[in-house]
C-alpha positions as CSV (number, residue, x, y, z in Angstrom):
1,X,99.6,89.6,93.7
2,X,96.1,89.1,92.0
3,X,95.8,86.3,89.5
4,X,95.6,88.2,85.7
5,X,92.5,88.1,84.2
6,X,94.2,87.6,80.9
7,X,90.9,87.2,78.7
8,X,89.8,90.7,79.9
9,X,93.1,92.1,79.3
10,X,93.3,91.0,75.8
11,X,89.7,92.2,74.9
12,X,90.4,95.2,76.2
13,X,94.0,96.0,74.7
14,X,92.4,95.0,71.4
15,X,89.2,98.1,72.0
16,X,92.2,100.4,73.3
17,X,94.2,99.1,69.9
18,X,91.1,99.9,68.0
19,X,89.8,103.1,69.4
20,X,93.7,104.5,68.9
21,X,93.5,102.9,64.8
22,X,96.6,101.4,65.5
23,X,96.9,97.9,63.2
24,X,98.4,94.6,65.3
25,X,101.5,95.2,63.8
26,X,101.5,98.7,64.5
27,X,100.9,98.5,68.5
28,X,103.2,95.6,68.7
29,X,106.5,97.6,66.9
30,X,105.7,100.6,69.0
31,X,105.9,98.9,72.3
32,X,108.6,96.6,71.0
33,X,106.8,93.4,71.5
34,X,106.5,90.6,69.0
35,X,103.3,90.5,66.6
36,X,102.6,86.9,67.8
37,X,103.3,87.7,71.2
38,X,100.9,91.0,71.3
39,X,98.4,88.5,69.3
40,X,98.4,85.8,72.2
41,X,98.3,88.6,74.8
42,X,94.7,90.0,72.7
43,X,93.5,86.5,72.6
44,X,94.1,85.6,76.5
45,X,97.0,83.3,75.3
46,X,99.6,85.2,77.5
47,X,100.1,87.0,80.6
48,X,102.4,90.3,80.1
49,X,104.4,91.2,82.8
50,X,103.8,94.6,84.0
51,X,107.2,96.2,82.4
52,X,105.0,94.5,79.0
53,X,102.1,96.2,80.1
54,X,103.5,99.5,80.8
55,X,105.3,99.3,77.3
56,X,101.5,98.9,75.6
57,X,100.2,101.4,78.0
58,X,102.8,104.3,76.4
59,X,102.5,102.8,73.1
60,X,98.5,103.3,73.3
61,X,99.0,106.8,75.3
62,X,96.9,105.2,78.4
63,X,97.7,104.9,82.0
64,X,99.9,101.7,82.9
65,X,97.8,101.7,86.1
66,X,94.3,101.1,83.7
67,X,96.4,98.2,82.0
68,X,97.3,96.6,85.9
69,X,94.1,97.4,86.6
70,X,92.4,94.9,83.9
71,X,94.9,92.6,84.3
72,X,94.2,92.5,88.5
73,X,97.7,93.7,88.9
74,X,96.2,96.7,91.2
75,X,93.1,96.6,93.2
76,X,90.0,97.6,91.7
77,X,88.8,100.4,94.8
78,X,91.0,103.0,92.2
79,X,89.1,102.2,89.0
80,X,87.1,104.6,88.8
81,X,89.4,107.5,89.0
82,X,92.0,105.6,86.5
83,X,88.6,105.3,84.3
84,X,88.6,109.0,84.6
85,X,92.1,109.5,83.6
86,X,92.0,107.1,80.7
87,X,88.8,108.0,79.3
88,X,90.3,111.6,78.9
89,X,94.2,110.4,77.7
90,X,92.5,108.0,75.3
91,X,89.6,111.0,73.6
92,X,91.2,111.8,70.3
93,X,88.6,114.6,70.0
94,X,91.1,117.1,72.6
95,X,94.2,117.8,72.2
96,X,97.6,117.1,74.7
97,X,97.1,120.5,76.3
98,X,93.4,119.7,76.7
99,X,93.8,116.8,78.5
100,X,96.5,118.0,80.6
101,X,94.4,120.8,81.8
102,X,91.3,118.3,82.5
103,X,92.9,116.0,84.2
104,X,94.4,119.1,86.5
105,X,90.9,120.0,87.2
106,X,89.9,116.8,88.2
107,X,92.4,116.1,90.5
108,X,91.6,119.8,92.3
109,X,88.4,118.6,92.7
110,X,89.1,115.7,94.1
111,X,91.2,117.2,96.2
112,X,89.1,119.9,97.5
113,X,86.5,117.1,98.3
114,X,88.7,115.1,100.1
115,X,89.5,117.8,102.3
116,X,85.9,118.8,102.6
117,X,85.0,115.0,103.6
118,X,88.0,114.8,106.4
119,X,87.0,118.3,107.8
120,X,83.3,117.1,107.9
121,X,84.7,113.8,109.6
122,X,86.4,116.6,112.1
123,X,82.9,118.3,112.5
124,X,81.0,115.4,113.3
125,X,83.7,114.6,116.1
126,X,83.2,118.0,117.2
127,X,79.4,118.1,117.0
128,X,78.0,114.6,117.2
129,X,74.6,115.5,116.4
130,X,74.6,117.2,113.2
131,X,77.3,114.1,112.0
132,X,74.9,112.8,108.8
133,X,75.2,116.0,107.3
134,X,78.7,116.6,108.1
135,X,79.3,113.7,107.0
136,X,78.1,114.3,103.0
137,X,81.4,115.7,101.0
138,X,78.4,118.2,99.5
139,X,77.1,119.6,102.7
140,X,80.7,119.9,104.0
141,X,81.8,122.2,101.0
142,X,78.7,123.7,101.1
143,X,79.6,125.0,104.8
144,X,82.7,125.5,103.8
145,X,81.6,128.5,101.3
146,X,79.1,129.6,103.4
147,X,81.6,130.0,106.4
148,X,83.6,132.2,103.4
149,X,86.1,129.2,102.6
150,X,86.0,129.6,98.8
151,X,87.8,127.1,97.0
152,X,88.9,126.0,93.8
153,X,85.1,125.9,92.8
154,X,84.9,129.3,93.2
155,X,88.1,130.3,91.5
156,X,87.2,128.3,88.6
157,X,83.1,130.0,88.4
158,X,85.0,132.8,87.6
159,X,83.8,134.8,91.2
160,X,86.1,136.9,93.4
161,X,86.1,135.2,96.4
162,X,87.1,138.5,98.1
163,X,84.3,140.4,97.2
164,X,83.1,142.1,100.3
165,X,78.8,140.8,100.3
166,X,78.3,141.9,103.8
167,X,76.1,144.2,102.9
168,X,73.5,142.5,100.7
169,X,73.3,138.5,100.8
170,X,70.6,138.6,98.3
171,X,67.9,137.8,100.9
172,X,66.2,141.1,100.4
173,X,67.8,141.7,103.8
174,X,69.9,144.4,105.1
175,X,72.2,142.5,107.8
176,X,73.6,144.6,110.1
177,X,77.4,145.4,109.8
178,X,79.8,143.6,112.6
């Protein structure tokens, strides 16, 4: 296990505490920790086990993985999608459904890119030469909907991915029918 990096912890349970206008008191009764004790975590006094942490993670309505995450419980190479998810579960502009929906849209688009990126790895097996641009997650679903794969991108545009454009590709030119 990583060593904690209490300091960073506390500053950053005391922004979360902040950004949620939750008072010491407040955060530390609705995870059922002491006041001092939340006040020693905040000031890099204390390291909180993770059953601690998850226990402020529900109480601030954030991810328990963001909270192992700045205490170098977890690795960092996740960060940025548990930045993602906490950046959304922490906006008190949206409401519960709204974030719920987001965060299902972002994990079908990373989804759909990571499948994109491992069937580009399978192209550039296939077809060594053309490998740098099968290798690009972009180009890959790129080919994809040009090879009339439409996925969850296309759904979401709003566009019938069964649409019959055989006829006119918007060139200007009439392709033959097969």
């Amino acid at each position: 296990m990583a060593s904690l990096k209490v300091g960073n912890l506390g500053e950053f349970l005391r922004e979360q505490r902040r950004s949620a206008q939750l008072s010491l008191r407040q955060l530390a009764d609705a995870a059922g920790v002491s006041n001092p004790y939340l006040s020693q975590i905040e000031r890099g006094l204390r390291k909180p086990s993770a059953d601690i942490l998850q226990q402020l993670a529900k109480a601030l309505r954030i991810s328990a993985e963001t909270l192992y995450v700045q205490a170098g419980i977890l690795d960092e190479k996740d960060r940025d999608e548990l930045e993602v998810k906490s950046a959304i579960l922490t906006d008190p502009t949206i409401s519960e459904r709204q974030k719920q929906v987001l965060l299902q849209i972002y994990e079908s688009f990373r989804k759909e890119n990571a499948l994109a990126a491992q069937e580009a790895g399978e192209a550039a097996k296939a077809d060594p030469a053309n490998a740098a641009d099968a290798a690009d997650p972009a180009n890959a679903a790129n080919a994809a909907d040009a090879a009339g794969d439409h996925g969850t991108s296309d759904t979401l545009a709003g566009t019938d991915p069964s649409a019959d454009t055989s006829a006119d590709d918007g060139s200007g030119e009439a392709k033959p029918s097969s």
